[in-house]
C-alpha positions as CSV (number, residue, x, y, z in Angstrom):
1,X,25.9,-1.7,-24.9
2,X,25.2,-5.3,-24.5
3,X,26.6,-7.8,-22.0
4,X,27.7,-5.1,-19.7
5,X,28.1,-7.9,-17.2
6,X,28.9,-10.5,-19.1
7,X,30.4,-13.9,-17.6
8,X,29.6,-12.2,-13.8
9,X,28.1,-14.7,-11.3
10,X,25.1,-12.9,-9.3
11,X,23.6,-13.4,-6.2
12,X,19.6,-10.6,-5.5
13,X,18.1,-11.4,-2.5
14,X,14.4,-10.3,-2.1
15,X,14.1,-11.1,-5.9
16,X,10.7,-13.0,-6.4
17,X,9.1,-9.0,-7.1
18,X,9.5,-5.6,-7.5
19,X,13.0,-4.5,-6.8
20,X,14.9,-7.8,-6.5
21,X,13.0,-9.5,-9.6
22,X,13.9,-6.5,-11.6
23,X,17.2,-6.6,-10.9
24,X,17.7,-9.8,-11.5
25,X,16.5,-9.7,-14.9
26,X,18.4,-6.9,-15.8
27,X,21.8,-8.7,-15.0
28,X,20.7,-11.6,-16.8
29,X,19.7,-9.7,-19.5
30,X,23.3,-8.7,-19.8
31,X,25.2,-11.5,-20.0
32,X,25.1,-12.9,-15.8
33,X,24.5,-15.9,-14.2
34,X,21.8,-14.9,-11.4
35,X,20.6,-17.2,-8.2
36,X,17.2,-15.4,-7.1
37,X,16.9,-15.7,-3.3
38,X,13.7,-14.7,-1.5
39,X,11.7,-16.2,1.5
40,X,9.1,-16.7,-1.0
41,X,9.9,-19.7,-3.1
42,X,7.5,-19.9,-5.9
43,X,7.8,-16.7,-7.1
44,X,11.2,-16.9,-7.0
45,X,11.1,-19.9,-8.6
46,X,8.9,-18.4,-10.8
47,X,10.7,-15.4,-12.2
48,X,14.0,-17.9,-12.7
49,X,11.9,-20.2,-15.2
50,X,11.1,-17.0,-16.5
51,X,14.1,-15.4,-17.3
52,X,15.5,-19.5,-18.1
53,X,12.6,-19.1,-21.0
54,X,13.7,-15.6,-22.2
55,X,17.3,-16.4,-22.6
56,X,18.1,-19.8,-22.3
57,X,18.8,-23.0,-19.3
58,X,20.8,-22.1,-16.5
59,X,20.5,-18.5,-17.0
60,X,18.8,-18.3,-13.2
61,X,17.8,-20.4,-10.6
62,X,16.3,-19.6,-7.3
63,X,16.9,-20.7,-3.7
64,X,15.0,-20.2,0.2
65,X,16.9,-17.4,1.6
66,X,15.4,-15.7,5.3
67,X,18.6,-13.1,4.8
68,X,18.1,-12.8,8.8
69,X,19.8,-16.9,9.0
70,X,23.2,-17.4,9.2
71,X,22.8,-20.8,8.3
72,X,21.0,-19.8,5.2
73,X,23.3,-17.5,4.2
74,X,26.2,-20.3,4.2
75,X,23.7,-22.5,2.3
76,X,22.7,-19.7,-0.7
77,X,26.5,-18.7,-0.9
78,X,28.2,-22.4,-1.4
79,X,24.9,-23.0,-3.9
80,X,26.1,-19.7,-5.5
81,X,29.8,-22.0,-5.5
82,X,28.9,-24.8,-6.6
83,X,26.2,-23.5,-9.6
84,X,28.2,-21.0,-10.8
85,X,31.6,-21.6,-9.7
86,X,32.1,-18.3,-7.7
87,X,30.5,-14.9,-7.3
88,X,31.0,-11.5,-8.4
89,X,27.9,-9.5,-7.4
90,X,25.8,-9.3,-4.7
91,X,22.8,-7.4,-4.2
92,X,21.6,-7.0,-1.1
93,X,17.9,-6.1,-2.2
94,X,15.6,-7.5,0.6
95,X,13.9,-5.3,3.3
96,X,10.5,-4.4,4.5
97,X,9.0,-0.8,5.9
98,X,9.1,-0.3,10.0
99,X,5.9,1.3,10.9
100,X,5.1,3.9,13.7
101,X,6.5,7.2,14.7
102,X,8.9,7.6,17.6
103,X,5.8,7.0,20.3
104,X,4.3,4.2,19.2
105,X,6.6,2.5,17.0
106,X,7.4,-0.9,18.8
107,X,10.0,-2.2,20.1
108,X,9.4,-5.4,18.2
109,X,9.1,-3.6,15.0
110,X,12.1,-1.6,15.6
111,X,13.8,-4.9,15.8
112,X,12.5,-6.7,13.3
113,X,13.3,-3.9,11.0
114,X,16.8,-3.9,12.0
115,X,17.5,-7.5,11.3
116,X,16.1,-7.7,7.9
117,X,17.5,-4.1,6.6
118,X,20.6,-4.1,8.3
119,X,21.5,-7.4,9.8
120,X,20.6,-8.8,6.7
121,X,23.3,-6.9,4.4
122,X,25.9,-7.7,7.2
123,X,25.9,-11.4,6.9
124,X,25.3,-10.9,3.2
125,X,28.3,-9.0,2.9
126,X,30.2,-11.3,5.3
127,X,29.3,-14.1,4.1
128,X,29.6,-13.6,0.2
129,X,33.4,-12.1,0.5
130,X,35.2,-15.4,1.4
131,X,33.5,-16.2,-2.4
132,X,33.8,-12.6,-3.8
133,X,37.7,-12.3,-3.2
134,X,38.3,-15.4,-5.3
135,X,36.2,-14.4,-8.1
136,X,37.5,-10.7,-8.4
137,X,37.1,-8.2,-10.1
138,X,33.8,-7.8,-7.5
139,X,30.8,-5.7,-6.4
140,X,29.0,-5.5,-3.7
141,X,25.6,-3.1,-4.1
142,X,23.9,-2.4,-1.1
143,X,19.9,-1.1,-1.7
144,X,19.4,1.2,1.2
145,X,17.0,4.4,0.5
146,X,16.7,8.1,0.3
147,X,15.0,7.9,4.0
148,X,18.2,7.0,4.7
149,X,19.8,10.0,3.8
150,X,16.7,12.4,4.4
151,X,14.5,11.9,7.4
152,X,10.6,11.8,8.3
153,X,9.0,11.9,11.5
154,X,6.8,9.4,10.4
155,X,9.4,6.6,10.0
156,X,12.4,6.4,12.5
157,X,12.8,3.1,12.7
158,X,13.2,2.7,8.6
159,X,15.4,6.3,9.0
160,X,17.6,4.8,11.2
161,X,18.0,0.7,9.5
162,X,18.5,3.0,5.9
163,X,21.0,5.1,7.5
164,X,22.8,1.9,9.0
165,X,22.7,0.3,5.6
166,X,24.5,3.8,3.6
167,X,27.4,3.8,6.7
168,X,28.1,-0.3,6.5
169,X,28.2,-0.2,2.7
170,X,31.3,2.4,3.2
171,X,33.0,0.2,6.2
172,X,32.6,-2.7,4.0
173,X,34.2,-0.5,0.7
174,X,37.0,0.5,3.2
175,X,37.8,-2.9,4.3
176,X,37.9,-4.5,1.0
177,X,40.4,-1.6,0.0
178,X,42.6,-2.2,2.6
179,X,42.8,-5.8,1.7
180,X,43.8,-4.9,-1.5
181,X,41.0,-6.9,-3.3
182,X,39.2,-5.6,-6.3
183,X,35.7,-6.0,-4.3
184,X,33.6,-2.5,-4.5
185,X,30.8,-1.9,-2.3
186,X,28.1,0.8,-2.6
187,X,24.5,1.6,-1.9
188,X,21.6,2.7,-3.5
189,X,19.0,5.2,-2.5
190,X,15.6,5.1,-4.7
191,X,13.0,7.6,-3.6
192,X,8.9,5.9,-4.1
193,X,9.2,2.9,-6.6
194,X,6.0,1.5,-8.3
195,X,6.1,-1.8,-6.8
196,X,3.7,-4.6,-4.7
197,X,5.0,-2.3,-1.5
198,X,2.7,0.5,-3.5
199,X,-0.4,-1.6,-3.3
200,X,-0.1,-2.6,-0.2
201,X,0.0,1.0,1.0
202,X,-2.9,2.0,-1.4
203,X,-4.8,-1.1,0.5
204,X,-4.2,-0.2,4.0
205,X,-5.4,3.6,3.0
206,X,-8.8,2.2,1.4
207,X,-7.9,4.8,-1.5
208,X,-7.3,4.0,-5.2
209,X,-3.6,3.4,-6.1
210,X,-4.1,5.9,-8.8
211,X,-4.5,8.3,-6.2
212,X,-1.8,7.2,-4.1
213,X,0.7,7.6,-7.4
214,X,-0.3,10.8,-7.8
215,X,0.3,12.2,-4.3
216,X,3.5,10.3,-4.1
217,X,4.5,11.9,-7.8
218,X,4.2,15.6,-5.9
219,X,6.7,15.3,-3.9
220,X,9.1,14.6,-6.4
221,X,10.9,17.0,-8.7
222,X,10.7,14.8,-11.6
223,X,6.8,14.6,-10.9
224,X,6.7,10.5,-10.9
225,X,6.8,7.9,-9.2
226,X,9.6,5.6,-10.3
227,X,10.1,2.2,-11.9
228,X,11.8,-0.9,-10.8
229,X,13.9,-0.9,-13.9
230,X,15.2,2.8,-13.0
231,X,16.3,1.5,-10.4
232,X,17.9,-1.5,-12.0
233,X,20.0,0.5,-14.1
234,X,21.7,1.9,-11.1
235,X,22.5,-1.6,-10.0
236,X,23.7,-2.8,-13.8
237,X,26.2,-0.1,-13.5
238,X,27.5,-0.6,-10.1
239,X,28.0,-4.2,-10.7
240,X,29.2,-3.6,-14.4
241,X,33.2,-3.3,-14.7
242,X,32.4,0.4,-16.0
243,X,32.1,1.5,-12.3
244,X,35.2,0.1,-11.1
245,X,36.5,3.3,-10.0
246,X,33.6,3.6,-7.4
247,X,33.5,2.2,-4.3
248,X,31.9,3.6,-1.2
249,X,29.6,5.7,-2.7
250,X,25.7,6.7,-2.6
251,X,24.0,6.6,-5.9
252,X,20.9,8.6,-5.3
253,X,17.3,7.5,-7.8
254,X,15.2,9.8,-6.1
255,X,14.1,12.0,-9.0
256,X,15.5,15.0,-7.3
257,X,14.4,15.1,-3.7
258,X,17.5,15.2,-2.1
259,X,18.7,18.4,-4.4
260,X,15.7,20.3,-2.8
C-alpha cells in the first residue's frame, strides 16, 4: 500500500541517523510532511535535503532540537504549526545508552540518561498534544527498547529510563482516552539495530564490527542483527490510520528474544 500516511504532519526527534533518519524517510515516503529534529544540525539538515530531492520541496525540513529543553520543545512544536499547519505524529526517537553496572554506574550518568530517554518523551508528549488534539486523528509512538522489558545486569540505568519510557507511553494512551481525543500513544521495543550506536561499540571494543554483528546475531532467535527500516515499519504502522484501534501497547522488533 502506498500513502499509508498520507496528508499526516510528522514531527522524529533524534532523526539526523540511524533510527530517527530512517523513520523519517519512511513517513515521507508515504505520503507525510516530516520536520527532522536532532542536536546535530547538519545532518539533519542533511537527510531533509535528501528526502526534499527524492520526492519533492517541502517534503522535510529540519530544526535544533536538545529534547531535554523546554524552550526548545515550544520552539520545534509552533515550527511544526506554522510549517505544516498542525501535527499528527510524533516520534519520540532520541536517546543514548547509560553505561556501568549497578556499582560503578554514576550518578551523573544515571541522570543524564534519564533526561534524554525519559524526560525527553515527557515534554515531547506534553508539549506536542496542545497541537495533536487539533489535528486529530493522532499518534504518538514512543521508541523505548526490549531492555526495557527484559533486564541485564550490565545496564540498569538504560533498564530502568526504557522501562520508564514503556509505563509513560500507557499513562499518556490513558489520558488521551479519557479526554476523548483520537490521540493514540504506544512504544516500541527493538532488540540490537545496525546503526552508528553499533560502531561506536565495535570502536570502544578494538574488535572488528563484523565480529561484533555476529555475536550480537546469537543471541537472537532470528540469528540477525536488525535494520533501521525493520524498525521503521513498526513506526509506519503505529502512526498509519490502520492501527487506530491500538493505543497503549508494546510493539516488540526483537527478533524473538522476549518469546525465549
Amino acid at each position: 500500500m502506498a500513502g499509508r500516511v498520507a496528508g499526516k504532519k510528522a514531527l522524529v526527534t533524534g532523526a539526523a541517523q540511524g533510527l530517527g533518519a530512517a523513520q523519517a524517510r519512511m513517513l515521507a515516503r508515504e505520503g507525510a510532511r516530516v520536520l527532522l529534529a536532532d542536536i546535530n544540525d547538519n545532518l539533519a539538515t542533511e537527510v531533509a535535503h535528501s528526502i526534499n530531492a527524492e520526492l519533492g520541496q517541502d517534503v522535510a525540513l529540519a530544526c535544533h532540537l536538545d529534547v531535554t529543553s523546554p524552550e526548545q520543545w515550544d520552539a520545534a512544536i509552533d515550527l511544526a504549526r506554522d510549517a505544516f499547519g498542525g501535527l499528527s505524529i510524533l516520534v519520540n526517537n532520541a536517546g543514548i545508552g547509560v553505561r556501568g553496572n549497578i556499582e560503578n554506574c554514576t550518578l551523573e550518568d544515571w541522570h543524564r540518561g534519564f533526561a534524554v530517554n525519559v524526560d525527553s518523551v515527557f515534554l515531547g508528549c506534553q508539549k506536542a498534544l496542545a497541537v495533536m488534539k487539533d489535528t486529530q486523528p493522532g499518534s504518538i509512538v514512543n521508541i523505548s527498547s526490549i531492555a526495557g522489558l527484559i533486564a541485564s545486569d550490565t545496564m540498569p540505568g538504560y533498564n530502568a529510563s526504557k522501562a520508564a519510557v514503556w509505563m509513560l507511553s500507557k499513562s499518556v494512551a490513558l489520558y488521551c482516552a479519557k479526554m476523548g481525543w483520537d490521540v493514540r500513544c504506544n512504544s516500541v521495543h527493538p532488540t540490537f539495530v545496525d546503526t552508528p550506536i553499533l560502531d561506536g561499540i565495535a570502536g570502544n571494543t578494538g574488535k572488528p564490527k563484523d565480529v561484533i554483528m555476529d555475536k550480537l546475531a546469537r543471541q537472537i532467535p532470528l540469528k540477525r542483527v536488525g535494520h533501521p527500516d525493520d524498525i521503521a515499519y513498526g513506526v509506519l504502522y503505529l502512526a498509519s490510520d490502520e492501527s487506530r484501534f491500538m493505543t497503549g501497547a508494546e510493539l516488540k522488533l526483537d527478533g524473538g528474544i522476549s518469546a525465549m
